[in-house]
MIPAGU-883898 format. One record per residue (C-alpha): residue in one letter; x, y, z. Coordinates in pm, whole numbers, padded with zeros to 5 digits, always signed. Layout:
N
aXYZ...
//
This chain:
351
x-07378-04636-10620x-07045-04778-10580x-07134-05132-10483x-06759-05317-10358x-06754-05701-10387x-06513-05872-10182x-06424-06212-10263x-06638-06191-10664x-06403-06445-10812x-06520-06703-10567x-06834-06941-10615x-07104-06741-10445x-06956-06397-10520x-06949-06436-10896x-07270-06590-10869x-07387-06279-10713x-07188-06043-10932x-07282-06236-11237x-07696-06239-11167x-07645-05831-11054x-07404-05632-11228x-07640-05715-11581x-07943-05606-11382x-07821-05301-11239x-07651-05053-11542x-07640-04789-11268x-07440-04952-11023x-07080-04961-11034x-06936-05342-10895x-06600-05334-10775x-06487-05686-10762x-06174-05735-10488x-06024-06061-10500x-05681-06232-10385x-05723-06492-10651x-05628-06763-10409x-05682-07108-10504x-06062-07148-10513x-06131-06790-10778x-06138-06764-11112x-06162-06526-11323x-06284-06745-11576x-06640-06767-11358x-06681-06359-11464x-06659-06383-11815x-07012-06320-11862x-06962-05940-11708x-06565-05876-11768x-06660-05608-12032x-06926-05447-11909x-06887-05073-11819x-07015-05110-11456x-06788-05334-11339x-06414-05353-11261x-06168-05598-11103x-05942-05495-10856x-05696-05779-10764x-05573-05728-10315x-05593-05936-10015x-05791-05822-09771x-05570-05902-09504x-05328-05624-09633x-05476-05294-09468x-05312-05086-09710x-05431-05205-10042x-05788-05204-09856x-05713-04848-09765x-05612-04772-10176x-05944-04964-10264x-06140-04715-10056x-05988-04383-10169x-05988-04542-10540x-06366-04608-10505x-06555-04463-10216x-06772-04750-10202x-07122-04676-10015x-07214-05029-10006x-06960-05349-09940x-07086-05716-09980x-06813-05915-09819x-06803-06262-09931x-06425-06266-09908x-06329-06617-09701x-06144-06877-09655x-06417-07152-09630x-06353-07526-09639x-06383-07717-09334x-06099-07992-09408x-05825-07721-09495x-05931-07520-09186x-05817-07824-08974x-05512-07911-09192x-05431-07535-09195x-05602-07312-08999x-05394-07014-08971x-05510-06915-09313x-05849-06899-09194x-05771-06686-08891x-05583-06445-09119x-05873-06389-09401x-06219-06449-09190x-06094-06251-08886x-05800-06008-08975x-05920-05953-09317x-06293-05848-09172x-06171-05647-08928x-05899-05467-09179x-06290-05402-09410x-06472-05237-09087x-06148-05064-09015x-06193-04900-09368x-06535-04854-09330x-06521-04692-09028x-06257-04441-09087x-06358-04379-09489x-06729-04360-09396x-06753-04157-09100x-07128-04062-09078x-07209-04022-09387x-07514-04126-09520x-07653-04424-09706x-07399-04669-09646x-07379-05016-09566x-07152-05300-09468x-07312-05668-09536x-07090-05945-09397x-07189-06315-09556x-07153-06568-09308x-07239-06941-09240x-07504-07161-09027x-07173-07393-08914x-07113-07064-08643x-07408-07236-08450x-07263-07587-08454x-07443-07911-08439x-07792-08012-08429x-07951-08326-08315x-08228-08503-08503x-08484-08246-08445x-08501-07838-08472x-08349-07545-08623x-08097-07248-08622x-08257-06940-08545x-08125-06542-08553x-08091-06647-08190x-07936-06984-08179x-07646-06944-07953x-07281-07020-08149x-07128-07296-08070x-06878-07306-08370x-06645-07681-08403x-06368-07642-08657x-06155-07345-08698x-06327-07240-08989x-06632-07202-08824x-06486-07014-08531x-06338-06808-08748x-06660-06738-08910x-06835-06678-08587x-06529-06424-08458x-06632-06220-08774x-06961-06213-08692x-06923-06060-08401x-06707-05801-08511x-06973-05709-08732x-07197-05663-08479x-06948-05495-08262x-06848-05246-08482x-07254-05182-08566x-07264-05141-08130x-07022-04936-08085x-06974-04745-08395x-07313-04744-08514x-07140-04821-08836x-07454-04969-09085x-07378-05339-09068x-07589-05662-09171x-07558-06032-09124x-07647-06340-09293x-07626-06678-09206x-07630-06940-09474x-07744-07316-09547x-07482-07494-09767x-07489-07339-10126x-07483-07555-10491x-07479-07503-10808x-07248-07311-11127x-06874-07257-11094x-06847-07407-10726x-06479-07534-10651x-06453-07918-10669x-06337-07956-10331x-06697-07930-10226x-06912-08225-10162x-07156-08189-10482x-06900-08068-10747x-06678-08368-10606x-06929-08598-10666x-07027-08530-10997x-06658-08476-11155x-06495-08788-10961x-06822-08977-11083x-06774-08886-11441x-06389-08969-11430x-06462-09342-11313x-06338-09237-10939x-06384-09277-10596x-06728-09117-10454x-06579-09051-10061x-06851-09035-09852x-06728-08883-09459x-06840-09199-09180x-07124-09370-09342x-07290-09077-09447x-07514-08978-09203x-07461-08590-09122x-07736-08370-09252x-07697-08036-09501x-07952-07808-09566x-07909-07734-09933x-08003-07440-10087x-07925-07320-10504x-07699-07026-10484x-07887-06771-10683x-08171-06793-10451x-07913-06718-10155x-07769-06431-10405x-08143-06333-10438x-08176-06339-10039x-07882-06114-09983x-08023-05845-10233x-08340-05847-10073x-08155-05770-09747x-07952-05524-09844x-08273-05327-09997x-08483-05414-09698x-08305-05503-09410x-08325-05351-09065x-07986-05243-08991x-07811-05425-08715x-07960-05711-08800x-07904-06098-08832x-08123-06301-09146x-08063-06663-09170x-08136-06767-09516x-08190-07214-09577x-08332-07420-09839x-08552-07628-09605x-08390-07887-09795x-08242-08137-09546x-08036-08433-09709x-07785-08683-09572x-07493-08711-09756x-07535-09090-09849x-07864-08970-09974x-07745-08656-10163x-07439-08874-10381x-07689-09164-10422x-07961-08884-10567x-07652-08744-10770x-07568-09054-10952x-07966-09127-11051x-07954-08752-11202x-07630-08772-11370x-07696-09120-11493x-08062-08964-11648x-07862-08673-11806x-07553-08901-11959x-07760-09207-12041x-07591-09437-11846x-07710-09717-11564x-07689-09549-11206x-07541-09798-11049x-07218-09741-11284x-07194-09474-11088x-07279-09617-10734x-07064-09833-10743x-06768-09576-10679x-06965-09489-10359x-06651-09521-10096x-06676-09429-09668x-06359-09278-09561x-06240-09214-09221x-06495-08914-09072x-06365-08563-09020x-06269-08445-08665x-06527-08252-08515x-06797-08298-08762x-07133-08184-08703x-07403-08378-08739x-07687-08184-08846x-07738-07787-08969x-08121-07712-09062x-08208-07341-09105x-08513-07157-08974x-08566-06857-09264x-08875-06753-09097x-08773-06402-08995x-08620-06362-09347x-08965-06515-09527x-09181-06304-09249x-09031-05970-09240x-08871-05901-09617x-09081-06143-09820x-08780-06368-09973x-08887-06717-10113x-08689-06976-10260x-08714-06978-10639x-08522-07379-10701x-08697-07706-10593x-08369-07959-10517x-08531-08115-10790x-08424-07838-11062x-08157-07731-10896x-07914-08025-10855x-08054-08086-11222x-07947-07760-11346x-07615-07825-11163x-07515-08115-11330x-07565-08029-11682x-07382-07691-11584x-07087-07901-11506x-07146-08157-11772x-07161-07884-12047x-06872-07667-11895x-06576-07905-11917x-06318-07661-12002x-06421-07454-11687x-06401-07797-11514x-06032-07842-11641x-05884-07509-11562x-05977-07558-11171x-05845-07920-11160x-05487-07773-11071x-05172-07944-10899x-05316-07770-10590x-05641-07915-10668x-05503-08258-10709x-05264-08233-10447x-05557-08175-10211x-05775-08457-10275x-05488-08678-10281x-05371-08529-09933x-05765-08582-09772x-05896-08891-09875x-05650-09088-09990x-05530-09180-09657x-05882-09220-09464x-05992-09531-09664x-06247-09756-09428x-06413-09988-09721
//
């Protein structure tokens, strides 16, 4: 099987691409990435030379190179992770966003549709967020049937995929799939995000900026159980379908950095209140929502998925990855990278 990864340079994609490609000899993993700002080649070194899989650099949002992918590959199975997906640079930018999630989906179900025709055996599985459902209060969960309710562009964005998906599976009966996902951690995750933030400002003696006072609410879950999750669907899923896939693992923020500077302090040897101290609120986010907490019962119920990584291991295993992977660390932290952080937080100060 020709197995076509969009977006495999990215956190969760090379996650995925890393944990499968070894596994699966008989596969062939096409790995399509724009090597934008947040992939890395560098997170694939680990499969670069095996004989099942190859990189094919494009932008989804060009139709044509799409088009060359398909006739280049015939894929019979697309995992698109392929998005633009931080919440701050949707608001600061957002026409990026509206480009990649929604033009750059539709240009893959284009392909799909034309390339695939009724053939057999095929299947298109879009990767998607819980943030399409918006905000929860301080009790219950998303469900497969939680109505969306996106609040930042990127979210919207999101959610206008999603329902292409499920569009094109309507009225094309093209084989489509959809999962929604809790907030991912863990190896080669772009430091823009709140954990690898954290634990790379905290090790360089720098501000820890916590959004308000650091009350909104994550559901966290380790990203090779998600990877694990979206396998299982693909093998088992009912087509047409919608799996959310969480962690059960609510945290606040002020919770979460306060739990990563007791776990980095344990694994440098050093007091955690050296690292506390850089705790610092800035000025909250427009539009943020307060709580996401994911219901995975259908997913648990229906195609047996657990789970593997207590927080406890997880954020653990986190944190020494970054600890021990420096030069990795280094490479990312680019003008672009700098530029960004500077650009975010340095202005929304509040003591």
């Amino acid at each position: 099987m020709n197995i076509l990864v969009t977006g495999g340079a990215g956190f969760i994609g090379s996650n995925f691409l890393n944990r499968f490609v070894p596994r699966f000899p008989e596969h062939k993993f096409i790995n399509f990435d724009a090597l934008t700002y947040a992939a890395n080649l560098m997170n694939l070194a680990k499969v670069a030379d095996r004989p099942n899989y190859a990189f094919e650099k494009g932008d989804i949002a060009d139709f044509d190179r799409v088009k060359e992918i398909f006739e280049k590959y015939d894929p019979e199975l697309v995992v698109h992770f392929a998005a633009e997906s931080h919440v701050d640079r949707s608001i600061v930018g957002p026409a990026a966003f509206i480009r990649t999630n929604i033009t750059g989906t539709f240009n893959l179900l284009e392909a799909c549709r034309h390339f695939w025709g009724k053939k057999e055996g095929r299947l298109f599985h879009h990767v998607s967020t819980d943030e399409v459902y918006g905000s929860l209060g301080a009790t219950g969960f998303f469900t497969e049937k939680t109505a969306y309710a996106p609040s930042s562009p990127y979210s919207a964005s999101k959610a206008a995929s999603d329902h292409l998906v499920r569009a094109y599976g309507r009225t094309y009966d093209l084989p489509v799939l959809i999962t929604n996902c809790s907030n991912n951690y863990g190896p080669y995750q772009f430091p823009e995000k709140l954990i690898p933030l954290m634990i790379i400002n905290a090790l360089e003696g720098k501000p820890l900026p916590v959004y308000g006072r650091g009350e909104n609410v994550r559901d966290w879950l380790y990203v090779d159980d998600h990877c694990d999750a979206i396998w299982t669907v693909i093998n088992k899923g009912r087509l047409g379908e919608t799996y959310n896939i969480g962690g059960n693992n609510e945290w606040r923020n002020i919770d979460l950095v306060h739990k990563i500077c007791e776990v980095l302090a344990e694994e440098t040897g050093t007091e955690p209140g050296e690292y506390k101290r850089l705790i610092t609120f800035v000025k909250d986010r427009p539009g943020h929502d307060l709580r996401y907490a994911i219901d995975s019962t259908k997913l648990k119920r229906e195609l047996g998925w657990q789970p593997q990584e207590t927080f406890e291991s997880g954020i653990r295993k986190t944190i020494r990855w970054y600890l021990e992977n420096q030069s990795w660390v280094e490479s990312v932290k680019s003008g672009d990278y700098r530029n960004w952080l500077a650009k975010n937080y340095d202005q929304r100060m509040i003591g």
